[in-house]
N, C-alpha and C positions, 0 to 999 in steps of 0.2 A: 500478491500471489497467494499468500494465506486465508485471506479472504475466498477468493476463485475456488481454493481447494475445497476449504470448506462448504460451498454452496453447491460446488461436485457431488461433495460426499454425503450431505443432508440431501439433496437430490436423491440420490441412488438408493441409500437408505430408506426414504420416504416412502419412495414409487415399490422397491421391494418388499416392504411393511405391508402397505395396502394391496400386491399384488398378492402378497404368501396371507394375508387373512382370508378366513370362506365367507364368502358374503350369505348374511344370515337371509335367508330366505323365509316369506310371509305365508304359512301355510294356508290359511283362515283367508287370504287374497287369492291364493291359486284355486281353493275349493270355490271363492267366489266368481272368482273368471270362466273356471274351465268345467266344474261341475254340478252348478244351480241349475242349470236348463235341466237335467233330469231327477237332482236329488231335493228336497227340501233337507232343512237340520229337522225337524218331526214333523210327525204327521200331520195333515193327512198325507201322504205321495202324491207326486209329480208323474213323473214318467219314470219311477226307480224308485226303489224302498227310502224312506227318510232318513239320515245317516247317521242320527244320534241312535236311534235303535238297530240299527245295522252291526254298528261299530260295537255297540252294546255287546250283542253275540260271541266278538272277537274277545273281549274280556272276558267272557263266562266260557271259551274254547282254549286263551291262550293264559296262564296265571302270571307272564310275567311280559312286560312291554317288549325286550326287546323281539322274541318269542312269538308274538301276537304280530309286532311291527314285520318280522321278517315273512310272515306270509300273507300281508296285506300289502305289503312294497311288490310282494313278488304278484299278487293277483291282480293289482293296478297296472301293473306292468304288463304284462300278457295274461288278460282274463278268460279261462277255459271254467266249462261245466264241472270238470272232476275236480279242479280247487275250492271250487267256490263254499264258501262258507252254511248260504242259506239259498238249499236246492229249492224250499217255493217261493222263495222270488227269484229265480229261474226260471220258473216255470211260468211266473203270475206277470213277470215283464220284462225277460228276455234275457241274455246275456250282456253285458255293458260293454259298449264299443272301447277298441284300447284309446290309452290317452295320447297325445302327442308331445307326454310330457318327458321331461329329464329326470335320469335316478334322482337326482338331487328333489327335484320339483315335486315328483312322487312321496319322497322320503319325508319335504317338508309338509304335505299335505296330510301323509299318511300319520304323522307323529300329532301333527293339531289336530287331526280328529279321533284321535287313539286318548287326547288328554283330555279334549270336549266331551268326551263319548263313556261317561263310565257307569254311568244309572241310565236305566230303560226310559224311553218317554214312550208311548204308544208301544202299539205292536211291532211296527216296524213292517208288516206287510199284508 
């Protein structure tokens, strides 16, 4: 009986552990799944400004991560003309379709390239 209870309660425990941890999410995989087809990491561009100088912008606009983070989640998220960061690549390749991704998804993506992205590489556009 002590046993049984025990393997109940390591059970319950277990499954609760692993359900209340947040599964760390690969940001550097979600950029490579969902947004290679139009960005390169530098130059030359793709079909969209290259990201390491993109992002670059966001640090010389935002001085502190989470600052920079909260209106690059928010612009991934529903990308409009009046947030956008850098009006001529707007203008030079369009507005960037929204993603079909999760806050989570976004946040993880948004954060690996906010930490890959702090020196310029090319122009960016």
């Amino acid at each position: 009986m002590k046993k049984s209870l025990f393997m109940i309660a390591a059970s319950v425990l277990f499954n609760s552990s692993a359900m209340a941890a947040p599964s760390s999410l690969d940001g550097h995989a979600i950029f490579q799944k969902n947004c290679t087809q139009c960005h390169s990491l530098t130059p030359p561009p793709k079909l969209a400004p290259p990201l390491i100088p993109l992002v670059y912008r966001y640090h010389l606009k935002f001085k502190t991560k989470p600052d920079g983070m909260k209106h690059l989640v928010a612009f991934l998220k529903l990308p409009n003309k009046k947030h956008a960061l850098d009006q001529q690549a707007i203008t030079k390749f369009g507005l960037m379709a929204r993603l079909p991704l999760s806050d989570k998804e976004l946040r993880a993506v948004a954060e690996w390239a906010w930490d890959h992205s702090s020196s310029p590489v090319g122009s960016g556009t």
